[in-house]
N, C-alpha and C positions, 0 to 999 in steps of 0.2 A: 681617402685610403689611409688604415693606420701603417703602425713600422712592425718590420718582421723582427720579431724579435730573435727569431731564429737565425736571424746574416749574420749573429754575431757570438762567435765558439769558445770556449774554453782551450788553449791548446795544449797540448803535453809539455813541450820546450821552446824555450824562446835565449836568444843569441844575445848577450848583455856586455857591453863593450867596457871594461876598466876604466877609471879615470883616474889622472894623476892626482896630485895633493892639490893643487888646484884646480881640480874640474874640468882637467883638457882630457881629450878622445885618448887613449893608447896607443889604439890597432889589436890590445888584447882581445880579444873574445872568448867568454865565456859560455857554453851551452848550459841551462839549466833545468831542472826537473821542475815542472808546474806544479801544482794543484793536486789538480785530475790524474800526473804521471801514477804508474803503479809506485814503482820507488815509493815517491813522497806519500801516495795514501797509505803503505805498508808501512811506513816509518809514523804516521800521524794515529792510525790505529794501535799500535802497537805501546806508543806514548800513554794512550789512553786507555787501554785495558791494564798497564801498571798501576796506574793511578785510579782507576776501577777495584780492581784488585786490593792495594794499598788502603783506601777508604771501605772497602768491606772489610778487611782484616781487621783494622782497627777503630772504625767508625769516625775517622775523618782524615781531612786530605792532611798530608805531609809533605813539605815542601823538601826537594831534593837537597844535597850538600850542595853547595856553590862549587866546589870544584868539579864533584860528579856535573853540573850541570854543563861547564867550562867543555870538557870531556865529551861531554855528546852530544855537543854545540859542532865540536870539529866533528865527530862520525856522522852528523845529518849534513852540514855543509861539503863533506867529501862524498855521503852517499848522494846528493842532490846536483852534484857539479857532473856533468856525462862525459865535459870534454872539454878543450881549450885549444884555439891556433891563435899564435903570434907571437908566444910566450918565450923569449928565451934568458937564459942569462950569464955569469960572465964565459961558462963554458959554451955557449950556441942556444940553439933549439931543443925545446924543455919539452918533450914528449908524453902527454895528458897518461899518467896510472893514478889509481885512487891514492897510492902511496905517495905520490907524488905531489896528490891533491892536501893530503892531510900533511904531508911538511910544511906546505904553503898555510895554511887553515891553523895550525899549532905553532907557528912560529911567532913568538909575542912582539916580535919586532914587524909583523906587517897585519897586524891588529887591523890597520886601516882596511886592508884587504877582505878579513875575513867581515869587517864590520859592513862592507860594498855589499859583498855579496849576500847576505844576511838580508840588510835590505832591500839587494834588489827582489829576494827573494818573497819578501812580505808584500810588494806592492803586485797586485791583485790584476791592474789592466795591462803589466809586461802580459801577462798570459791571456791575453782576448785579442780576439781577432772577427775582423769582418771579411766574411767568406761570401758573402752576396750583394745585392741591393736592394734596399728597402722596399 
């Protein structure tokens, strides 16, 4: 008997836990948009019909300013982040708005943060899952 390939899904979000400067757990949790989420395929489409666009207009690709690119590095990691629990800081408990997300995301002193999430965001099997058995 082969393997179903089908036990195993693409999901919308998956729950990505912060790690310190040295690679211990937090308790932060982050929710984040997959793939497949609409957010992220609206935001990947969208990338790409600029750059569609850009390369008909002038018959080839232009690469963006580095700052502009800085820039909406933080508006896709704030539009890609859905939520957060455990977050607080020196005032209490940090209450997940996107505004809230992109202070976090823009702030050059937690680099390390947005550079986590970034990553976690690239790596393809946070967002799989096995839904049955083979």
């Amino acid at each position: 008997m082969g393997f179903n390939l089908k036990s195993i899904k693409t999901v919308q979000t998956f729950d990505y836990e912060i790690k310190d400067e040295q690679g211990n757990p937090t308790g932060v949790i982050f929710t984040l948009a997959g793939p497949n989420h609409p957010i992220r395929k609206a935001a990947q489409m969208a990338a790409n019909r600029k750059l569609i666009a850009s390369a008909r207009k002038t018959g080839r690709v232009e690469l963006p300013d580095p700052e502009d690119s800085e820039v909406q590095r933080v508006k896709d990691l704030t539009a890609f982040t859905l939520g957060w629990r455990g977050y607080s800081d020196e005032n209490g408990e940090v209450a997940f708005t996107p505004e809230a997300a992109a202070a976090l995301y823009g702030d050059p002193e937690l680099l390390w943060l947005s550079n986590q999430i970034d990553a976690a965001l690239g790596e393809q099997d946070r967002f799989t899952k096995r839904v049955g058995t083979n």
